[in-house]
Structures are given as C-alpha cells and as structure tokens.
PARO-106472 format. One record per residue (C-alpha): residue in three letters; residue number from 1; x, y, z. Coordinates in pm, whole numbers. Layout:
N
r aa ala i NUM c1 X c2 Y c3 Z .
...
***
This chain:
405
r aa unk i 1 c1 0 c2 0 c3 0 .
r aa unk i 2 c1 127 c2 328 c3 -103 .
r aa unk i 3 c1 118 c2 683 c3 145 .
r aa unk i 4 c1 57 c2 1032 c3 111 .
r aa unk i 5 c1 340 c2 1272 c3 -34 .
r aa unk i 6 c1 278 c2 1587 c3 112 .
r aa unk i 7 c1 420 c2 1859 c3 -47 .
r aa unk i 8 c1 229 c2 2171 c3 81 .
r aa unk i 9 c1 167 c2 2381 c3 -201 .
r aa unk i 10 c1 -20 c2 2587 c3 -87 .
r aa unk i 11 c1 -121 c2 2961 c3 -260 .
r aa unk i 12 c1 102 c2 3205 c3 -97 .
r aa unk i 13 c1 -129 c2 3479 c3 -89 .
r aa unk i 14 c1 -502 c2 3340 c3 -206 .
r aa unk i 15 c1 -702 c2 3677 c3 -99 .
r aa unk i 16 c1 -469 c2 4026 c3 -64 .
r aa unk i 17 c1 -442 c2 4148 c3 291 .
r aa unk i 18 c1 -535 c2 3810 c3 464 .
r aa unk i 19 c1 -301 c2 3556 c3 631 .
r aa unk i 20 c1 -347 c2 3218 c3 584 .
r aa unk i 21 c1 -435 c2 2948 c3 826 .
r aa unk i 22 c1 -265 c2 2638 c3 664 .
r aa unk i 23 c1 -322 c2 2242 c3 824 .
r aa unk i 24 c1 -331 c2 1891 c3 742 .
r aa unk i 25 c1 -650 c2 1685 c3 838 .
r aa unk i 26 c1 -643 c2 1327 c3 943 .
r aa unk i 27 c1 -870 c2 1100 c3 1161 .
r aa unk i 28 c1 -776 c2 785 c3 1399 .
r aa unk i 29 c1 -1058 c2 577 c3 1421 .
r aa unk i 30 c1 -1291 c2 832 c3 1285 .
r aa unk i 31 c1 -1197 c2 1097 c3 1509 .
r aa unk i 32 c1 -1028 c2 1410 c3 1366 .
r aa unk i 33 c1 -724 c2 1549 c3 1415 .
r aa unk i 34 c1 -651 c2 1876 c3 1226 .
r aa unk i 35 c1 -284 c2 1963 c3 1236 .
r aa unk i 36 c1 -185 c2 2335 c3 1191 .
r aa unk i 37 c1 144 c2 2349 c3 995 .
r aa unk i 38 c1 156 c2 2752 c3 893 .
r aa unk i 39 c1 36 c2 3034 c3 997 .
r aa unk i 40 c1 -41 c2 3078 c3 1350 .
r aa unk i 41 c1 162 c2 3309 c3 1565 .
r aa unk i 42 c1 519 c2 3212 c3 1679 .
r aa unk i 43 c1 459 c2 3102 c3 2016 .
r aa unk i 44 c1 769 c2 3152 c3 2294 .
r aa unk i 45 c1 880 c2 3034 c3 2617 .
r aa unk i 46 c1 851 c2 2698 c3 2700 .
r aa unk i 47 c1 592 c2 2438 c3 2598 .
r aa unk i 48 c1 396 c2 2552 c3 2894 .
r aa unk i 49 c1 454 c2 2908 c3 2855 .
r aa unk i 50 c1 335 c2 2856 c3 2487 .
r aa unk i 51 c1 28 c2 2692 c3 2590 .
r aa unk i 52 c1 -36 c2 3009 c3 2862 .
r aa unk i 53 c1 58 c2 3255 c3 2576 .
r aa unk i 54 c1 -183 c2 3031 c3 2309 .
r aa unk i 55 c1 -490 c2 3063 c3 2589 .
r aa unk i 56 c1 -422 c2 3396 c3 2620 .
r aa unk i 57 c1 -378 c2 3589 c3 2315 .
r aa unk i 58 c1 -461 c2 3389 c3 2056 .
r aa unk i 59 c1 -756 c2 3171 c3 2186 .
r aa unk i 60 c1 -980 c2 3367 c3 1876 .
r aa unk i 61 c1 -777 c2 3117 c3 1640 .
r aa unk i 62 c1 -842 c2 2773 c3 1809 .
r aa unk i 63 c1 -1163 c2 2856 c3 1754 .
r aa unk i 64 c1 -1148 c2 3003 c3 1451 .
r aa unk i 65 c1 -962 c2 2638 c3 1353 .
r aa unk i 66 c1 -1221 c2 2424 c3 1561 .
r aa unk i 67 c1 -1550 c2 2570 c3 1556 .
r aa unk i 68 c1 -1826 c2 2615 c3 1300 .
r aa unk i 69 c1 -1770 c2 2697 c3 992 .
r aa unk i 70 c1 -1457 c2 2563 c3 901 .
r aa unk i 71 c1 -1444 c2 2337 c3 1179 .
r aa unk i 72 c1 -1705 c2 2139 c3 1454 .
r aa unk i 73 c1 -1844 c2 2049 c3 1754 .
r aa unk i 74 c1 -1644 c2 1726 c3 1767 .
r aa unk i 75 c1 -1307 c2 1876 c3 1615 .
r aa unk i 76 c1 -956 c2 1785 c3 1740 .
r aa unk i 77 c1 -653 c2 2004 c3 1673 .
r aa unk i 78 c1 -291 c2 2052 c3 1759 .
r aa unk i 79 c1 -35 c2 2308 c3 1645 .
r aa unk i 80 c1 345 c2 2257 c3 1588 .
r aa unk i 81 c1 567 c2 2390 c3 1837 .
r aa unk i 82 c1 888 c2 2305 c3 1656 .
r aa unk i 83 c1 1112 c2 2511 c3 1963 .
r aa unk i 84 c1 1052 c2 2432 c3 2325 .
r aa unk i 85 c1 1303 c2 2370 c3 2568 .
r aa unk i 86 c1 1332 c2 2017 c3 2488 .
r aa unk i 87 c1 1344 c2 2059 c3 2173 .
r aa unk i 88 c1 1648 c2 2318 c3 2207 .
r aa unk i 89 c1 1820 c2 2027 c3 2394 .
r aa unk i 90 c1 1754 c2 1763 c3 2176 .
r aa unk i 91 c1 1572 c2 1529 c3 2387 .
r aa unk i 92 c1 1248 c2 1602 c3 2167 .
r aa unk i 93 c1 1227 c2 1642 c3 1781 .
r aa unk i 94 c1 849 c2 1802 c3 1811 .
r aa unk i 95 c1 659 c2 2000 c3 2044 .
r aa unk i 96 c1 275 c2 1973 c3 2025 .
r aa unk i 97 c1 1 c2 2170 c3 2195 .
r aa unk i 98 c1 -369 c2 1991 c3 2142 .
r aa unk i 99 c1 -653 c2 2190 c3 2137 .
r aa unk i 100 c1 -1094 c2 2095 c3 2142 .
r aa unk i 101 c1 -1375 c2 2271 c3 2078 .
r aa unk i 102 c1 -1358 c2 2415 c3 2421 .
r aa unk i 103 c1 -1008 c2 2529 c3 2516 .
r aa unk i 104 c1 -640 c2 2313 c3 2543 .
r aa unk i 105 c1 -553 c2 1942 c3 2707 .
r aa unk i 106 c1 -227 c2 1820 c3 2833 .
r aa unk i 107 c1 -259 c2 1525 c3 2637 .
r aa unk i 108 c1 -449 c2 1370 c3 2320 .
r aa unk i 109 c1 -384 c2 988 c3 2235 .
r aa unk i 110 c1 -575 c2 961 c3 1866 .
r aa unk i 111 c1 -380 c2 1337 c3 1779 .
r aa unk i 112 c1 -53 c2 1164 c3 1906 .
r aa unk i 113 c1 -88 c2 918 c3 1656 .
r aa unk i 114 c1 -194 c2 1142 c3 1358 .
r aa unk i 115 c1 57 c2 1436 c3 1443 .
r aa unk i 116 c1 306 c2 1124 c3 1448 .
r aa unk i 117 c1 262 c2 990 c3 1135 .
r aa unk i 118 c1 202 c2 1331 c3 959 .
r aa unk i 119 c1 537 c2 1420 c3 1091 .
r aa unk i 120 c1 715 c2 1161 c3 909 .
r aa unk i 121 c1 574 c2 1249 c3 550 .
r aa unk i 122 c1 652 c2 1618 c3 617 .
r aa unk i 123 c1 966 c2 1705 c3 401 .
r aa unk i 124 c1 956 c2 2075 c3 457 .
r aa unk i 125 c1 1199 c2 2143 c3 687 .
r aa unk i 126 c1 1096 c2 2501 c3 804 .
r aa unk i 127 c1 795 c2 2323 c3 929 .
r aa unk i 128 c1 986 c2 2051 c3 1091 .
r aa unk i 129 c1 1356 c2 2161 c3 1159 .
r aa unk i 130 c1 1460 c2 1807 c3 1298 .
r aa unk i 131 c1 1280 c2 1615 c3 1057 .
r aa unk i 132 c1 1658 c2 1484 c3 932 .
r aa unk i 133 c1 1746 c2 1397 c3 1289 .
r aa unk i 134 c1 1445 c2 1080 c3 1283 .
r aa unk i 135 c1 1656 c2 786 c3 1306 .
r aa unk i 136 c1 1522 c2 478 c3 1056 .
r aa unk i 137 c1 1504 c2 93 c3 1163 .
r aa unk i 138 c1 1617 c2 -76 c3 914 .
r aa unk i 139 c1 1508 c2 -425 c3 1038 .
r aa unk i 140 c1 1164 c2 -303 c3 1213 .
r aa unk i 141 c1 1137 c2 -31 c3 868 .
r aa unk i 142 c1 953 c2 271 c3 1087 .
r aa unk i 143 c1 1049 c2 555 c3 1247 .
r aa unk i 144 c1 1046 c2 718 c3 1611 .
r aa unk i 145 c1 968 c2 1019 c3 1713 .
r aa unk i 146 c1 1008 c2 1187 c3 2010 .
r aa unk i 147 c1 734 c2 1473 c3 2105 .
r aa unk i 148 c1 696 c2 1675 c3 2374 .
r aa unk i 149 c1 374 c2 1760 c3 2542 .
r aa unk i 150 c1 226 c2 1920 c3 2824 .
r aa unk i 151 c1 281 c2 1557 c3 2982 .
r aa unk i 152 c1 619 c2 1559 c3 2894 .
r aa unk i 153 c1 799 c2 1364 c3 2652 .
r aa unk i 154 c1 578 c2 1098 c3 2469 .
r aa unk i 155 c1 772 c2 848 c3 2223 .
r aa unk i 156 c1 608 c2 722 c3 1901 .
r aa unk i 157 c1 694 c2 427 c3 1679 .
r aa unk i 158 c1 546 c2 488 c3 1290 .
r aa unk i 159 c1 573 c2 224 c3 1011 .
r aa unk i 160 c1 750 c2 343 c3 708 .
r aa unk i 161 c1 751 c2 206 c3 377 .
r aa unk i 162 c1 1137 c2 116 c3 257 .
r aa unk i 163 c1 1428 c2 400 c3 315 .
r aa unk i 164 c1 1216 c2 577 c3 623 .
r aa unk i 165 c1 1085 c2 876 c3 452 .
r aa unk i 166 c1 702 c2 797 c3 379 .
r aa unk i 167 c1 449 c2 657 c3 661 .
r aa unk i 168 c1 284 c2 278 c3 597 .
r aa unk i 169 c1 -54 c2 338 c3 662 .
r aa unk i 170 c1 -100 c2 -48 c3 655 .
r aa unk i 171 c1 26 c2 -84 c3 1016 .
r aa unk i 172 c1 -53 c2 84 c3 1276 .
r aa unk i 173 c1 168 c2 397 c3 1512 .
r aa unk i 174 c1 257 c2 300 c3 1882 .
r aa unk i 175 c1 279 c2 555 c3 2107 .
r aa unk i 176 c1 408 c2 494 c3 2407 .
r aa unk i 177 c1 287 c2 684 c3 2743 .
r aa unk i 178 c1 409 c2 883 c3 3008 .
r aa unk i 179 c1 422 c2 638 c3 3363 .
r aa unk i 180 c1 48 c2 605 c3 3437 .
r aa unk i 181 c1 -109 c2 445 c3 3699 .
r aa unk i 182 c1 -417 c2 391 c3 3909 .
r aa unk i 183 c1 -511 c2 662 c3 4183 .
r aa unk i 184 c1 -849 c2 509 c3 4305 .
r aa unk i 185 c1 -993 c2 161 c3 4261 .
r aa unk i 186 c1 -1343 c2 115 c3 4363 .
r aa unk i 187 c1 -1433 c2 420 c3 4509 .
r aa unk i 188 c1 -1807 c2 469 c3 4618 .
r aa unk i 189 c1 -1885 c2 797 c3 4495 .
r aa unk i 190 c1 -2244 c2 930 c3 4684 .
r aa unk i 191 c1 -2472 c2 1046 c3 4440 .
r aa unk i 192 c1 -2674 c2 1355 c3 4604 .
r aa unk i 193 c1 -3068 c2 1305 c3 4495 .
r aa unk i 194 c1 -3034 c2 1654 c3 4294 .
r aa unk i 195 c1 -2760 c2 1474 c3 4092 .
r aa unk i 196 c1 -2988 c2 1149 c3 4035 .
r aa unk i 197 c1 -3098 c2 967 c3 3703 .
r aa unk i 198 c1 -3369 c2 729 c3 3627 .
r aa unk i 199 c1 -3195 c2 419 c3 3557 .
r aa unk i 200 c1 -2993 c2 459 c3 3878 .
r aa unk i 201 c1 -3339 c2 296 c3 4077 .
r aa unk i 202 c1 -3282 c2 315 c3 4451 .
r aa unk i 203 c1 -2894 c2 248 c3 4481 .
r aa unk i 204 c1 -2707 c2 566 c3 4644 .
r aa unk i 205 c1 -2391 c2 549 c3 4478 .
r aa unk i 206 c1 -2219 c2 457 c3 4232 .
r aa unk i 207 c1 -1862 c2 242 c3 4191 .
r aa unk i 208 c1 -1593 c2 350 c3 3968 .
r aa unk i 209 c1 -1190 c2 365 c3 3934 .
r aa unk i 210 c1 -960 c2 680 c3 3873 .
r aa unk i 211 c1 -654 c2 638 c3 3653 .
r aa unk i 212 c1 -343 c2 893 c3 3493 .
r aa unk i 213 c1 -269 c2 854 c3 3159 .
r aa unk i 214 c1 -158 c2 1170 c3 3049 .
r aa unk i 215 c1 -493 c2 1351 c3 3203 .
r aa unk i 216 c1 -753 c2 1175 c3 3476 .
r aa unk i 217 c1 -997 c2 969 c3 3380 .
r aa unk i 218 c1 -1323 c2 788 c3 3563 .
r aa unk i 219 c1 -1400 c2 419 c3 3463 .
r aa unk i 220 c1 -1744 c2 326 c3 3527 .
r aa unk i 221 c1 -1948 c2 -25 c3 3407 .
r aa unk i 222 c1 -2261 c2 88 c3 3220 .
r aa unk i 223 c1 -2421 c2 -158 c3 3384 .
r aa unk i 224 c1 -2338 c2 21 c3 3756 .
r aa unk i 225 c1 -2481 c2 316 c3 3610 .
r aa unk i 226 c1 -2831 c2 137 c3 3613 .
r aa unk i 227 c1 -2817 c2 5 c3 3216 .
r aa unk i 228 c1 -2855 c2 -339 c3 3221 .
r aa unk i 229 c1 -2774 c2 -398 c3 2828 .
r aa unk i 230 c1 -2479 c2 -241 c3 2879 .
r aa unk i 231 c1 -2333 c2 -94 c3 2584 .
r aa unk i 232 c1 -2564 c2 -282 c3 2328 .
r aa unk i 233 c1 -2773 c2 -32 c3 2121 .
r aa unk i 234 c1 -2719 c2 225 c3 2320 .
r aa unk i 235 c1 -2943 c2 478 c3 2483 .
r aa unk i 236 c1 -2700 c2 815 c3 2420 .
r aa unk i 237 c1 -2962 c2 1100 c3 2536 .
r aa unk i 238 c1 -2991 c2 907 c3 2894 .
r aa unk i 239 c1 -2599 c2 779 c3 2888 .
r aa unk i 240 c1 -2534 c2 1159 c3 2883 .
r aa unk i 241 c1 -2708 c2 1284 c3 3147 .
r aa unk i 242 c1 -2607 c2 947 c3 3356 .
r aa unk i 243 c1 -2219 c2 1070 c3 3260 .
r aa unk i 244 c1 -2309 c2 1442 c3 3370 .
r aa unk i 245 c1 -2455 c2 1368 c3 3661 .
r aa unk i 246 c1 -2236 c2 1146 c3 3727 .
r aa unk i 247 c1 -1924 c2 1364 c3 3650 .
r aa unk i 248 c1 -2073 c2 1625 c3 3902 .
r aa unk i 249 c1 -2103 c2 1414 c3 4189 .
r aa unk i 250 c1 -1751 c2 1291 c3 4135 .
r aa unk i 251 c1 -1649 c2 1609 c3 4117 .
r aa unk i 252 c1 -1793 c2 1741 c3 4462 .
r aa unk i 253 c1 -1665 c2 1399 c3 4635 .
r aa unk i 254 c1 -1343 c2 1478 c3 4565 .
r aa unk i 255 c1 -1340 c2 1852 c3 4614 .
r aa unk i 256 c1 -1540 c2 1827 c3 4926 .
r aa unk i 257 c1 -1474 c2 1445 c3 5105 .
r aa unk i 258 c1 -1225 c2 1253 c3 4944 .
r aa unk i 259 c1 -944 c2 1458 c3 4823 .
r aa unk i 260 c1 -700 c2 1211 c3 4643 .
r aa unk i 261 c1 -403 c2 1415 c3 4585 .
r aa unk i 262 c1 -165 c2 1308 c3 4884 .
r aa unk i 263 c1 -165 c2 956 c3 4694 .
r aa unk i 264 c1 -41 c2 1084 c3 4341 .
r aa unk i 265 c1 323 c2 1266 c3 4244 .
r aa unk i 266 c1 295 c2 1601 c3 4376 .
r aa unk i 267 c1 420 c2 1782 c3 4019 .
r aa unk i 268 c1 37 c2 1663 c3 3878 .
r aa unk i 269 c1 -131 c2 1855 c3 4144 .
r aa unk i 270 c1 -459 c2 1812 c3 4221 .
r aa unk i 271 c1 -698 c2 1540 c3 4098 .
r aa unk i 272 c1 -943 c2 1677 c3 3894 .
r aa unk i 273 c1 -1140 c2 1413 c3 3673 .
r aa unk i 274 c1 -1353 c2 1622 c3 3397 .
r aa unk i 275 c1 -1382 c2 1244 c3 3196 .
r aa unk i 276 c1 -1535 c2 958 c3 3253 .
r aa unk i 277 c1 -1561 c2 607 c3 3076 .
r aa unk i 278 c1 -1810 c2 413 c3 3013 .
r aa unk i 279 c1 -1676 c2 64 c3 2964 .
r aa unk i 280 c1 -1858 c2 -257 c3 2879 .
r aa unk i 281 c1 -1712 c2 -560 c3 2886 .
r aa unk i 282 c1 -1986 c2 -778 c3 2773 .
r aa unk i 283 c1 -2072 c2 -665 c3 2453 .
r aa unk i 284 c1 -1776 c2 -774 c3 2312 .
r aa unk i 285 c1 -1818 c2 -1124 c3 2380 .
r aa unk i 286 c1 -2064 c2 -1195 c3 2089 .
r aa unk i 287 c1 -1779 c2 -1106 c3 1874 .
r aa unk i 288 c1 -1444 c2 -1294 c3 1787 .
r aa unk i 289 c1 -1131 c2 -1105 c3 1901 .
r aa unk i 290 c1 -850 c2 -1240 c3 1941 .
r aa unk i 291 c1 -724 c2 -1007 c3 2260 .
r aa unk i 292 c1 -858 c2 -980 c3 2564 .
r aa unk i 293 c1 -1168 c2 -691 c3 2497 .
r aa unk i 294 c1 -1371 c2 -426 c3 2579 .
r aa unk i 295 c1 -1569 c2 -163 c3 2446 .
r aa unk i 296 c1 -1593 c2 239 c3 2607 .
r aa unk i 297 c1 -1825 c2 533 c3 2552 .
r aa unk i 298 c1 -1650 c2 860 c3 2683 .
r aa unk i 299 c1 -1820 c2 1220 c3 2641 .
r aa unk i 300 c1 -1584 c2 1491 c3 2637 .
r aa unk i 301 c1 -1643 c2 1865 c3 2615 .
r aa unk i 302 c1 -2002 c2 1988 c3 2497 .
r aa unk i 303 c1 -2102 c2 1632 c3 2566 .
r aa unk i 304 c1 -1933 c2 1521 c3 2220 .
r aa unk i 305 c1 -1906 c2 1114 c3 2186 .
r aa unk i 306 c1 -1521 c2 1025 c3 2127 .
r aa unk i 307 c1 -1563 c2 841 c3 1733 .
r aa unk i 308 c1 -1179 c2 677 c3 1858 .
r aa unk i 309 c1 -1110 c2 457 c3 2194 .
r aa unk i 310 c1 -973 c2 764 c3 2328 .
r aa unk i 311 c1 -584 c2 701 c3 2333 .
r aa unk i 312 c1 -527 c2 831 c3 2667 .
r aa unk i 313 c1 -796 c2 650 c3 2839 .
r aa unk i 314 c1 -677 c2 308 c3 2710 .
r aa unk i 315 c1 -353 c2 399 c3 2901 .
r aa unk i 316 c1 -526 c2 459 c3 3206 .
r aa unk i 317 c1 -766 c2 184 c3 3148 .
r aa unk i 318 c1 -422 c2 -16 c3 3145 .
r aa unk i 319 c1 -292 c2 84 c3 3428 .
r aa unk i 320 c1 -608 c2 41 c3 3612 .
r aa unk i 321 c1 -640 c2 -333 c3 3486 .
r aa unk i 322 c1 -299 c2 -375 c3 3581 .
r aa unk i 323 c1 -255 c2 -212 c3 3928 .
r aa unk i 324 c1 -603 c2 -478 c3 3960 .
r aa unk i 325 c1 -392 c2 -760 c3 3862 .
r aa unk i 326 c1 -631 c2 -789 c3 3553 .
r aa unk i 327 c1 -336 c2 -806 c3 3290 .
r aa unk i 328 c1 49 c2 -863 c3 3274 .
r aa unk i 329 c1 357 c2 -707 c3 3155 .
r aa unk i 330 c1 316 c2 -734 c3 2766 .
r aa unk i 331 c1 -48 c2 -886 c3 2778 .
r aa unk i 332 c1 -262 c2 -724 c3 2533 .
r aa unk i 333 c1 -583 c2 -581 c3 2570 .
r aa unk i 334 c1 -843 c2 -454 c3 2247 .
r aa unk i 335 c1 -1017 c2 -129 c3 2338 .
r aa unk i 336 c1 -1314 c2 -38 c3 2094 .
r aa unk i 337 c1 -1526 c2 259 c3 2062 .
r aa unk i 338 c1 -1860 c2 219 c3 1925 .
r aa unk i 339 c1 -1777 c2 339 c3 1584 .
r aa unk i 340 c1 -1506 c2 56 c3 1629 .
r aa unk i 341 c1 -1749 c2 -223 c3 1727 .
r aa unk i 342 c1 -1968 c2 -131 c3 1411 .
r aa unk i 343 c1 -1704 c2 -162 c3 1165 .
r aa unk i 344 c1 -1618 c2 -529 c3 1312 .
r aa unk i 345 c1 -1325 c2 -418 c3 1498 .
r aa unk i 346 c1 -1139 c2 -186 c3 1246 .
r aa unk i 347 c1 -1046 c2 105 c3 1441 .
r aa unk i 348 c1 -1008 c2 -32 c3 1758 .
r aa unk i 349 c1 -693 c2 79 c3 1954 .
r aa unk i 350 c1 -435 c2 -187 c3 2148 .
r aa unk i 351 c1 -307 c2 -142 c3 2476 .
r aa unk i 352 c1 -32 c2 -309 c3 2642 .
r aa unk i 353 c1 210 c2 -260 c3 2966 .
r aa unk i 354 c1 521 c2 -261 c3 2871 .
r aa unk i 355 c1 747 c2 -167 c3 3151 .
r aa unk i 356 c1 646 c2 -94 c3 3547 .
r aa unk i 357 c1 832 c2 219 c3 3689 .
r aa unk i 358 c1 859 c2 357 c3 4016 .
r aa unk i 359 c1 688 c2 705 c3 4105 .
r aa unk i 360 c1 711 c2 892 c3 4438 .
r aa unk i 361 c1 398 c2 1051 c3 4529 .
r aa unk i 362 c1 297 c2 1386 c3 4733 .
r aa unk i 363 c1 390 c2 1153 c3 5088 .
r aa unk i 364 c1 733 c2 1074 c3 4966 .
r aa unk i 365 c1 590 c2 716 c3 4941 .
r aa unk i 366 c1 712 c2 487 c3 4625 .
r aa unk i 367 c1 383 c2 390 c3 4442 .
r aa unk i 368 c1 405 c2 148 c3 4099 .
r aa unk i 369 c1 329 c2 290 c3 3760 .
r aa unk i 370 c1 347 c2 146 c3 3399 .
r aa unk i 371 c1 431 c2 288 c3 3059 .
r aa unk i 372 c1 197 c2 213 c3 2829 .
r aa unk i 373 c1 182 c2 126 c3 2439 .
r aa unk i 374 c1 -97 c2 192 c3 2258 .
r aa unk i 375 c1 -168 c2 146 c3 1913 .
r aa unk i 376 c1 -376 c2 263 c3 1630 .
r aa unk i 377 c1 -425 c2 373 c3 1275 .
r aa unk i 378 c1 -465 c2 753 c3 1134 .
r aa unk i 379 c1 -571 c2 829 c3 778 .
r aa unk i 380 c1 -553 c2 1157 c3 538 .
r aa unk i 381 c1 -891 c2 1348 c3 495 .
r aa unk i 382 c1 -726 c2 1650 c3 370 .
r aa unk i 383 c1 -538 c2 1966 c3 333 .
r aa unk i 384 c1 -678 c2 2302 c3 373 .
r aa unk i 385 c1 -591 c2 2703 c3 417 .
r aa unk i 386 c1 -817 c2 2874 c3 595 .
r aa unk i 387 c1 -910 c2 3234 c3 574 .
r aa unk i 388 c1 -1100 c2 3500 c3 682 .
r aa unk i 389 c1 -1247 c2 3813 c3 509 .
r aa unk i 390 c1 -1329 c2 4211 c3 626 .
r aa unk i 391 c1 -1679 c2 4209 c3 779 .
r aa unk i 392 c1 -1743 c2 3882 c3 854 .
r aa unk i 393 c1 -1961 c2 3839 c3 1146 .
r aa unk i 394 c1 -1867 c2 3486 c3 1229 .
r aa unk i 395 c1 -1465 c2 3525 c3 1127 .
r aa unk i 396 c1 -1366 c2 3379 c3 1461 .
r aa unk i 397 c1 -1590 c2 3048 c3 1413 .
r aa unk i 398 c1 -1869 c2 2960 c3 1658 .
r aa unk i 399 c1 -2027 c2 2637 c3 1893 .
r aa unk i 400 c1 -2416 c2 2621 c3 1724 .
r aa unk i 401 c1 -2537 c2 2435 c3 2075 .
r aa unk i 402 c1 -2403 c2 2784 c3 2283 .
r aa unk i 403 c1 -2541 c2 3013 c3 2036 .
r aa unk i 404 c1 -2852 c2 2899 c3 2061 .
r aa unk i 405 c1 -2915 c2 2800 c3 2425 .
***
C-alpha cells in the first residue's frame, strides 16, 4: 500500500491582505485530528509558557480552527511547536500543543498518533527543523519520534515504507505513554438526589476507578450506572445525562470528602477528573477477538461522543487493569469505541504494559506505575488554508449548541 506525499503547495497569498491558516487533516478511528502546519503566531517560552501565551492571546484562532464553519463540535486540533526547551536540547524532535472545541488538554492519544505519522511524511523542513534527525530501523522499517507535550515527553513508533521517509498506513503507530497508573480503585462515589438519574433505581452510589494517563480519567461499568444492556444499542440521550450527573457528583466527592491528591506525584497537582468512561465488557463477547476486549463510551467537552477509543484513556484503562492484577507485563488488551465495534473491529486501539516504573507521590511514598503502548491507525482526509475576510460576522468560528441555548 502506497502513502501520502505531502508537499504543501499551498497559494502564498489566495485573498490580498489576509493571512493564511494552513493544516493537514487526518482522523484515527474516525476521530479528527486537524494539524496546523503555517500560519499561526510564533509562540515563545517553554511548551507551557506557549500553551499560557496560546490561551491567552490567541484563543480567537483555536476557535477560529475548531468551531463552526470551518471546523465542529467534535473537532480535534494541535499546532506545531517546533522550539521548546526540549526541543532546544535535543531530547524532543516536536513539540505539540492539542486543542478541542472548548479550550487546550495536556494530552491527546488519537492526535498523538496522527501528528506522528504526519510528521514523518513532512519534508519541509521550516515546518519541521529536525525532521533529518528521525533515526530509521532498518530491520523493524519505521520511524520514532520523540514529542513533547504538556505531559512531557511521549515516544512514538510509525511504520515506514522502505528507506524511512514515507508513513505505511498499513500498520498501525505506537505511542508509548508517560508512567500512568491507578489513583483510586473502587471508590463509592455518593450520588446527592439533585444529581440522580432514572436508571440509577434506589442504589445511592455509584462504583468507579480513577486512573493517569496523560490527564484523569473515571471508569465506570454501564451496567453500575443502572443500564442493564450495557453498551448494546445504546441509549446516548440518557448515557449523557447518567455521565453528567455522574461527573458532578464525582467532582464534589473529591473537592469536598475525598481529596486524592496526597496519593499521586505532587508535580500533577490536584486530581481533577472532567472524563469519565463508560466501559462494557460484555458486549464484546458476541464477537471474535482475538485479545482480551472491551468496548468504552467517553463524552468529552459539549457532551461530544469520542468516534476513537480515546488514546489516553486506554492507558489509564491499562494501568487500572494492571494495578487490579487484571493483565500482565506485555499482555494485550483490544479497546473499541462504538464506531469501532460497528465496523467489526477496524479502528479499535491496542493497549499493552510494557514496563512498570517507580513514582514517588505527594507523601514521599514509592507507588508502581506502567508505561503504556498503545496502538492505532490515522488516515488523510485532507489539506486546507483557511481564511478570513473584512466584515465577517462569524470570522472567529462559533459552537451552534451555545449560540442557541
């Protein structure tokens, strides 16, 4: 199977007086990543400092990338940060800031994977300084790159076609996490009877987990949120207000009783879970996998449905399985979305514990933590350059649902 040559020839100047907005679109597992390659604002400081000055002075132009009308509700996004302090060092070849249709998140698992491979095709070198620095396994044919993130520095394996310079899209990137690890395993979290749904009946709480995998995530059983069929034709209207009501409790419990942050490395502060999981492991058993498997529902912000497994909730979902003694070192576990499950398994991401590490939490206590691979497959959808014109009312892009609540 061939790749994509990506040569970005873009017009240098398609309406007088107006800069372009110039990125690369791709989707893992039917989510979409858009990539911005030219034309935002040179960004300074360090990653962090970039993502501050980003929020801060040029929020206008996520949104303007993101939003309604070039973008949507369920739009991904990162921008290139080809000089951050790791970068300057050489420990990183790329930094990457991911943004939503909301604001910016430390970490995004599908983008990872698209940013990765897009990366590898790009030749230009003013867009990607260190693109001659990627080393290329001869025996293994792919390429690694190392990006930095707002979770620091995340590795990522991509399968080349012969000689290294253009992405296989027949097998799939591995990227592989920043030490994750579980922070709560069944915790009881009281749900207040202002926060109640219908299919909860008459229990009083719910049971979940909290893991790290780049960002903190809740893993619930549908069928503990009162839905007996579990993740088979799903309801989605009553799932989501299950998930929000669900995500509020949670989010009093541990602001207000349960405060989990002594138990976690002090440098990731507090524990603030804005995501929860739904995971089902039944549904998958009708179907023939060959990996341990399970299917997930997450909602992110504006109550979008995640099209991909999420990539950084498989890693947490790993290191919850393992810290439960669910999995080994090296076993492999299938994670499907929906979209995932109705397309017989293509799509699906892999997830697999590849080394345990040591981390020192807020107590000065030694806890266990695993780095996690997880793999999947991103596609081309497109190249664009986006514009704007005098006197448009909607230049800076807009959420439909906001506007017209």
């Amino acid at each position: 199977m061939g790749s994509i040559d990506i040569n970005l020839q873009f017009s240098d100047n398609p309406i007088p007086g107006h800069s372009p907005i110039e990125c690369i679109d791709l989707h893992t597992s039917g989510q979409p990543a858009r990539i911005v390659v030219r034309g935002f604002p040179l960004l300074q400081g360090t990653l962090l400092e970039q993502r501050s000055q980003a929020r801060s002075k040029y929020d206008h132009l996520r949104s303007r990338i993101i939003l309604e009308p070039r973008g949507h509700a369920a739009m991904f996004g990162a921008i290139l940060c080809p000089r951050t302090e790791l970068t300057e060092t050489g420990e990183a070849h790329m930094g990457v800031l991911f943004m939503h249709n909301s604001g910016f998140s430390d970490m995004c698992g599908h983008c990872t994977i698209a940013v990765a491979r897009c990366l590898v095709d790009l030749q230009d070198k003013s867009i990607f300084p260190q693109r001659r620095n990627l080393c290329y396994d001869t025996a293994a044919q792919s390429v690694e790159i190392k990006l930095h993130t707002p979770t620091g520095i995340v590795r990522v394996v991509v399968p080349t076609l012969p000689g290294g310079s253009r992405s296989d899209p027949s097998r799939p990137v591995a990227f592989f996490s920043v030490p994750s690890f579980a922070a709560a395993l069944g915790l009881r979290v009281p749900i207040p009877t202002e926060n109640r749904w219908p299919e909860l009946g008459g229990r009083q709480d719910v049971e979940l987990d909290i893991g790290y995998g780049g960002a903190w995530y809740g893993l619930v059983k549908c069928q503990d949120l009162g839905f007996a069929s579990g993740l088979r034709q799903p309801d989605l209207e009553a799932l989501e207000q299950a998930n929000k009501q669900l995500t509020k409790s949670l989010s009093e419990f541990l602001n207000h009783t349960h405060n989990l942050s002594e138990s976690v490395p002090a440098r990731l502060g507090e524990v603030q879970v804005r995501r929860i999981m739904i995971t089902d492991e039944y549904v998958v058993q009708d179907a023939v996998f060959e990996e341990r498997s399970e299917a997930g529902l997450l909602f992110y912000e504006s109550e979008q449905i995640d099209r991909s497994p999420t990539g950084g909730c498989v890693v947490a979902r790993v290191a919850v399985a393992y810290a439960k003694g669910l999995i080994q070192l090296h076993e492999r576990t299938l994670y499907h979305s929906l979209l995932s499950l109705a397309y017989q398994g293509e799509g699906a991401f892999l997830g697999t514990p590849v080394e345990e590490v040591s981390l020192i939490n807020s107590k000065d206590n030694p806890s266990v933590a695993v780095t996690v691979k997880v793999e999947g497959k991103a596609y081309y959808t497109g190249q664009s350059t986006f514009i704007i014109e005098d006197g448009d009312p909607l230049l800076n892009g807009f959420a439909f649902k906001s506007v017209i609540e």
